[in-house]
DOLUMPA-576616 format. One line per 5 residues: number of its first residue (from 1); their letters; for each residue x, y, z of N, C-alpha, C. Coordinates in nm, 4 decimals. Layout:
REM DOLUMPA-576616
NUM) A) X Y Z X Y Z X Y Z  ...
***
This chain:
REM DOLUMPA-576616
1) XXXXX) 1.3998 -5.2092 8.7936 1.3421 -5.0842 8.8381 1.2683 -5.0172 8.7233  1.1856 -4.9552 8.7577 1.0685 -4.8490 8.6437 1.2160 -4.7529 8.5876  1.1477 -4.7010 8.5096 1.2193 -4.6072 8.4211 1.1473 -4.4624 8.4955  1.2084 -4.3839 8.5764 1.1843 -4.2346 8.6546 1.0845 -4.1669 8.5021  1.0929 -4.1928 8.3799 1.0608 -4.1310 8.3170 0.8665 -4.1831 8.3171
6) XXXXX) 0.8440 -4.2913 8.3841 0.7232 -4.3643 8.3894 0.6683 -4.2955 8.4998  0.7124 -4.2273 8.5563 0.6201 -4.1747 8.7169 0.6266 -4.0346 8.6539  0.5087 -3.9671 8.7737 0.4540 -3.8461 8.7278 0.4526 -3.7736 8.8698  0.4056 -3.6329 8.9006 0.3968 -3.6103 9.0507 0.2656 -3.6595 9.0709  0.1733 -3.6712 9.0178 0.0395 -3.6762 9.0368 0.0705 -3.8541 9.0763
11) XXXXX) 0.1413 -3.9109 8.9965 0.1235 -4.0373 9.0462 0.1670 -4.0725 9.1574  0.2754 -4.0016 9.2227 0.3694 -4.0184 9.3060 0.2579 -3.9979 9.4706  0.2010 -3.8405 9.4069 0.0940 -3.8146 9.5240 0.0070 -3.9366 9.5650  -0.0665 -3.9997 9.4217 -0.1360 -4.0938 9.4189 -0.0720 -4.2281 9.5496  0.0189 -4.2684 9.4787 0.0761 -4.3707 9.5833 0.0725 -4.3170 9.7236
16) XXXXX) 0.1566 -4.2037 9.7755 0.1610 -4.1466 9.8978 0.0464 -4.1853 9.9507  -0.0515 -4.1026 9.8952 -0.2046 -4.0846 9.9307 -0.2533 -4.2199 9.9713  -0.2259 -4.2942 9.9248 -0.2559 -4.3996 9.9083 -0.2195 -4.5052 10.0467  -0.0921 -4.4493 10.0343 0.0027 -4.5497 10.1863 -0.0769 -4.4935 10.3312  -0.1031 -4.3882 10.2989 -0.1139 -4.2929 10.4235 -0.2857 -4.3358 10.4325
21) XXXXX) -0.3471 -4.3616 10.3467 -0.4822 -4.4355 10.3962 -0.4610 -4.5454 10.4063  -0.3647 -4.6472 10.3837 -0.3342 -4.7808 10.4179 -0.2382 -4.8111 10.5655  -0.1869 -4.7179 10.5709 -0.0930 -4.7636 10.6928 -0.0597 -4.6349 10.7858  -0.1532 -4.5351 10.7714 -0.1547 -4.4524 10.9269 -0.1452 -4.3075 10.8598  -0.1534 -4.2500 10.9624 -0.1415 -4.0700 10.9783 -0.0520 -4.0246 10.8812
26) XXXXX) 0.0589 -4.0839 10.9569 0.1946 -4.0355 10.8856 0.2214 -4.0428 10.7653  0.2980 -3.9099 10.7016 0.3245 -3.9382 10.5661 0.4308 -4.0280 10.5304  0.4197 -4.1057 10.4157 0.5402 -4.1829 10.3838 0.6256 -4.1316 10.3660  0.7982 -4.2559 10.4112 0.9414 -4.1455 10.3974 0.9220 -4.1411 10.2244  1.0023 -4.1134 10.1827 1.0505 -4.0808 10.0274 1.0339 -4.1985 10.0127
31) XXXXX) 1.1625 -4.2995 10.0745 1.2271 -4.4272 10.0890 1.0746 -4.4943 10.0591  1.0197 -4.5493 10.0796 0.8797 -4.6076 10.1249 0.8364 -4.5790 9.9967  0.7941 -4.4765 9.9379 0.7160 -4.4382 9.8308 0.8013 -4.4686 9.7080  0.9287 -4.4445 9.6976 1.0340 -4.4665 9.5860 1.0105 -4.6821 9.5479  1.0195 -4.7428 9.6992 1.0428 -4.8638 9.6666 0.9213 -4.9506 9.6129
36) XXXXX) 0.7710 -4.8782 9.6686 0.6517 -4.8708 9.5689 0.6451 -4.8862 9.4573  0.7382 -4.7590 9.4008 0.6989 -4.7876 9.2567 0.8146 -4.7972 9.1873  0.9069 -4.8818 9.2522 1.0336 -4.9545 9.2089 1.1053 -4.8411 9.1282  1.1141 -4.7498 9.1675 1.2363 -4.6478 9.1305 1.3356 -4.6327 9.2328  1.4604 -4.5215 9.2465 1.5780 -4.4802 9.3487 1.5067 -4.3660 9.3999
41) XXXXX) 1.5322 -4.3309 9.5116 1.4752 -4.2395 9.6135 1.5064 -4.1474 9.5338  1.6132 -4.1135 9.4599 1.6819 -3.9777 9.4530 1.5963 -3.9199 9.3029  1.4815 -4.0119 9.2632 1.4310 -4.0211 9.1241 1.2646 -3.9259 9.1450  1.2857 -3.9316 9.3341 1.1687 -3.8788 9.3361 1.1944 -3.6952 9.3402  1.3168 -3.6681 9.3840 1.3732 -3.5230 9.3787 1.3049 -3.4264 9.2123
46) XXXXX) 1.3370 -3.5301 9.1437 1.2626 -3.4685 9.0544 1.1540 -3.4556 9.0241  1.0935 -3.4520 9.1219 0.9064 -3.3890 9.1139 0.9122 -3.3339 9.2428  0.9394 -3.3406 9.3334 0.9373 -3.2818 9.5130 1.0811 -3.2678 9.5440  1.1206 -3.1459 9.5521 1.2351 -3.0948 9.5736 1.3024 -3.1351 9.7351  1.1758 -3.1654 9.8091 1.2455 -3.1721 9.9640 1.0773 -3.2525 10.0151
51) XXXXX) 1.1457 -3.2636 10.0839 0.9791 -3.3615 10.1831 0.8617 -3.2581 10.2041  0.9183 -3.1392 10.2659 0.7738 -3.0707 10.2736 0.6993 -3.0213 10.1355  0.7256 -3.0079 10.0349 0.6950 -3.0193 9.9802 0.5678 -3.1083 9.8849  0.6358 -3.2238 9.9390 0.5914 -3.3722 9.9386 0.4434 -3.3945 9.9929  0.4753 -3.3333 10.1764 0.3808 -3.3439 10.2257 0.2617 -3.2578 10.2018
56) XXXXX) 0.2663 -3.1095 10.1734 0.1945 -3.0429 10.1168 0.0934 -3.0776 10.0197  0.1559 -3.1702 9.8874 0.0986 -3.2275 9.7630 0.0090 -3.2922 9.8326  0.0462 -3.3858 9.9337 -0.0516 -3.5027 9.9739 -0.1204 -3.4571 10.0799  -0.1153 -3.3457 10.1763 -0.2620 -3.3036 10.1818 -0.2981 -3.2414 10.1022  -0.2745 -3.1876 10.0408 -0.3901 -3.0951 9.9648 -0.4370 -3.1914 9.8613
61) XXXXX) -0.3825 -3.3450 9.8030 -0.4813 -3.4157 9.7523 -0.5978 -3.4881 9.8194  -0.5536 -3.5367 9.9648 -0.6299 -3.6002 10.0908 -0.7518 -3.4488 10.1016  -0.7048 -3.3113 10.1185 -0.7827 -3.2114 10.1588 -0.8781 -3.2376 10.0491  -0.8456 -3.2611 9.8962 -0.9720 -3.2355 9.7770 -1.0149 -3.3795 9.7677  -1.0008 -3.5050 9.8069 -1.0537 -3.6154 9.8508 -1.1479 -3.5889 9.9429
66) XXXXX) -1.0849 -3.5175 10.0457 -1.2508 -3.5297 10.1636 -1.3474 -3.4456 10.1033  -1.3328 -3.3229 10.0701 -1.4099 -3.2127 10.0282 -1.4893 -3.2883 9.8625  -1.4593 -3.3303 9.8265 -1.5551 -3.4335 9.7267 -1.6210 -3.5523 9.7780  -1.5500 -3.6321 9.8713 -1.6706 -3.7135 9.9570 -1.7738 -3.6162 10.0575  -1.7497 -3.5365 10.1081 -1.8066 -3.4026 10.1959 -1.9368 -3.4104 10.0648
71) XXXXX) -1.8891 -3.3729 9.9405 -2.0259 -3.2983 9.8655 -2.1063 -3.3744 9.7995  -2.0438 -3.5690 9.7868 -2.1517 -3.6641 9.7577 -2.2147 -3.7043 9.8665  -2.1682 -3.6995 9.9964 -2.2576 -3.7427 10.0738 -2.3549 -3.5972 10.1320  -2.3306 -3.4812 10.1064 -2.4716 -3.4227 10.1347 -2.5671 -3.3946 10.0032  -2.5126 -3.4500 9.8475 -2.5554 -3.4343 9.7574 -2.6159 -3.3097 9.6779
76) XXXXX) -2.7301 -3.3098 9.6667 -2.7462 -3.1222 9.5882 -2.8232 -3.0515 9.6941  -2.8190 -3.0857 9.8415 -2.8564 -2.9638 9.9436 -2.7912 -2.9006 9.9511  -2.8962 -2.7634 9.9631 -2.7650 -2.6159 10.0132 -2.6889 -2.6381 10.1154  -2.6459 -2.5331 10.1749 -2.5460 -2.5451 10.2834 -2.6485 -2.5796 10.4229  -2.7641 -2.4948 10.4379 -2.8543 -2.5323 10.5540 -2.9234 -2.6165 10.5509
81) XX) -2.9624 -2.7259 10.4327 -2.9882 -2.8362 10.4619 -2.8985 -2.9278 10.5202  -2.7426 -2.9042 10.4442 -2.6461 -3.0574 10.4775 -2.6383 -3.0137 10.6216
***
């Protein structure tokens, strides 16, 4: 197993983020994301206190993912061009 001291929340989001564009809507359990990156479920408590939490992080990284593809694909038009 990784050493809990090798993961980060940002990375943790990363993976989530990651499952949830690979395998559906739904957010991943803990379980799912812990065995990813070969740590104990209980290793992820220490960055996300409870699931909603969890889920929050990973939209609001999915929310600043779209909103940066949103502003390369209308590129440097104002708002009434895109």
């Amino acid at each position: 197993m990784a050493y809990p001291a090798k993961i980060s929340r940002a990375l943790i989001v990363q993976i989530a983020l990651r499952m949830v564009e690979e395998d559906g809507e739904e957010p991943p359990s803990l379980r799912a994301i812990a065995r990813r990156l070969n740590v104990a479920t209980n290793a992820l408590y220490n960055y996300f206190p409870d699931r909603a939490d969890l889920n929050a992080a990973i939209a609001l990284a999915g929310s600043r993912k779209m909103l940066s593809a949103v502003k390369r694909a209308i590129g440097g038009a104002d708002s009434r061009e895109a």
